[in-house]
C-alpha positions as CSV (number, residue, x, y, z in Angstrom):
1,X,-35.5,-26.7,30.8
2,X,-34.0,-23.2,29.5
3,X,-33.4,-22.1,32.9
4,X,-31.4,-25.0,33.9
5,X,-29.6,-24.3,30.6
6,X,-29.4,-20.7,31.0
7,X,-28.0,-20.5,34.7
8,X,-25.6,-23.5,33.2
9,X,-23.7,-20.5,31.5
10,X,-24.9,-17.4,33.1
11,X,-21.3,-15.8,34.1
12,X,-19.9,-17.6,31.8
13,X,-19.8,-15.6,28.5
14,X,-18.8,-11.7,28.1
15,X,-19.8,-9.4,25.2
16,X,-16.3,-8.1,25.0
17,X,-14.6,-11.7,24.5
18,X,-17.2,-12.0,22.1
19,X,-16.1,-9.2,20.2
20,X,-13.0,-10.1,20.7
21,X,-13.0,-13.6,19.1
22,X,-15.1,-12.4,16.0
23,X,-12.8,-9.8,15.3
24,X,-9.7,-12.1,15.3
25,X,-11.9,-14.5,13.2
26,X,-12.3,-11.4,11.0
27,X,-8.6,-10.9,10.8
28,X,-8.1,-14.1,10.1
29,X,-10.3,-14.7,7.1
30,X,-10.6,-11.1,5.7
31,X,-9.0,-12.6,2.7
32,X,-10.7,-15.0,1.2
33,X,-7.5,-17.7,0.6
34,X,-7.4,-21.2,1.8
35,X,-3.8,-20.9,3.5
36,X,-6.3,-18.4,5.8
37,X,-8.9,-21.1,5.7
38,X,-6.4,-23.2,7.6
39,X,-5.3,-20.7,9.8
40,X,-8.6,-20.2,10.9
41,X,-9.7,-23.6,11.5
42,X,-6.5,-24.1,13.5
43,X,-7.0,-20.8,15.4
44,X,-11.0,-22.2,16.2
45,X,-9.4,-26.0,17.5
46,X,-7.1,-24.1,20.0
47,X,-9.8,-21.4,21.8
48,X,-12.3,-24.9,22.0
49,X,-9.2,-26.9,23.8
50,X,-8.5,-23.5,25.6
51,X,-12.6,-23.4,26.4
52,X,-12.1,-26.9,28.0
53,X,-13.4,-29.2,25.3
54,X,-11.0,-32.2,25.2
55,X,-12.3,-34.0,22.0
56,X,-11.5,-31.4,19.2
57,X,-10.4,-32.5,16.1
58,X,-9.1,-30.1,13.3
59,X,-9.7,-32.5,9.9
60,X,-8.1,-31.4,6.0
61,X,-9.9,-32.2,3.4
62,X,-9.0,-32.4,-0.2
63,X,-9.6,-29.0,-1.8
64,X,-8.9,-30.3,-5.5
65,X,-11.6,-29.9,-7.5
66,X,-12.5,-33.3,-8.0
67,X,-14.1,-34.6,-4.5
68,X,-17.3,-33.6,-3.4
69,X,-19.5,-34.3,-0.1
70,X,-23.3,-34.6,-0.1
71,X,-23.0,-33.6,-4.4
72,X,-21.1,-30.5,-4.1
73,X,-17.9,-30.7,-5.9
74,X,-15.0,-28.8,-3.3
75,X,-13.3,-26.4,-5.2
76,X,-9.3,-25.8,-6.2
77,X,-7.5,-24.6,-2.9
78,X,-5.6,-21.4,-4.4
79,X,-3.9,-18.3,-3.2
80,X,-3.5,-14.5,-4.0
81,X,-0.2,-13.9,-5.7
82,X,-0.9,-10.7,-8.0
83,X,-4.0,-8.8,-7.9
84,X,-4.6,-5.3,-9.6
85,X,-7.9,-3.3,-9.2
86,X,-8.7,-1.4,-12.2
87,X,-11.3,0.9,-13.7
88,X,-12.0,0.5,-17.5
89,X,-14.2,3.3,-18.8
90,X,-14.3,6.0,-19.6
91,X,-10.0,5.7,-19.0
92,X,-8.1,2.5,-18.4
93,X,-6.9,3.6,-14.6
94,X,-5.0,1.3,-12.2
95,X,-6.8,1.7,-8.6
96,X,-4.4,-0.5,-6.7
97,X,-2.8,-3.8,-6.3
98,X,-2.7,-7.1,-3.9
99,X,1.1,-5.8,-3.2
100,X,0.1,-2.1,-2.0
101,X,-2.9,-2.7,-0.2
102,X,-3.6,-6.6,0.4
């Protein structure tokens, strides 16, 4: 049985375009928003139609705090818009920002 699967995709998959897909995933969703949630479920529908799979389906659900699946409650969709790093002892110092370094 695993041979028949294994020679199914032997030639199939490279190291390198794995690599190269988990670092544009990375990219993607390096911060942590939901506009990049969408960007990335978007990006993963396209390379599975570009794979060949013909029945892919990118779904939205509601991200407002009130619906939940299986118990868990989804949590509000938000977005950076201001973010400052700072350290508060032993001297109030600002490190950086979400506008300098993102």
């Amino acid at each position: 049985m695993w041979k028949d699967f294994y020679e199914s995709f032997n030639g199939q998959l490279s190291g390198q375009s794995a690599v190269a897909q988990a670092s544009e995933q990375n990219r993607i969703e390096r911060y942590f928003t939901f506009p990049n949630f969408q960007k990335s479920a978007e990006r993963c529908g396209h390379e599975l139609k570009k794979a060949g799979l013909s029945d892919v389906e990118v779904e939205d659900f509601p991200a407002d705090g009130n619906t939940s699946w299986s118990g868990w409650k989804a949590m509000n969709a938000w977005d950076v818009e201001k973010a400052e790093l700072l350290v508060t002892s032993p001297v109030k110092k600002l490190l950086t920002t979400w506008v300098s370094k993102p």
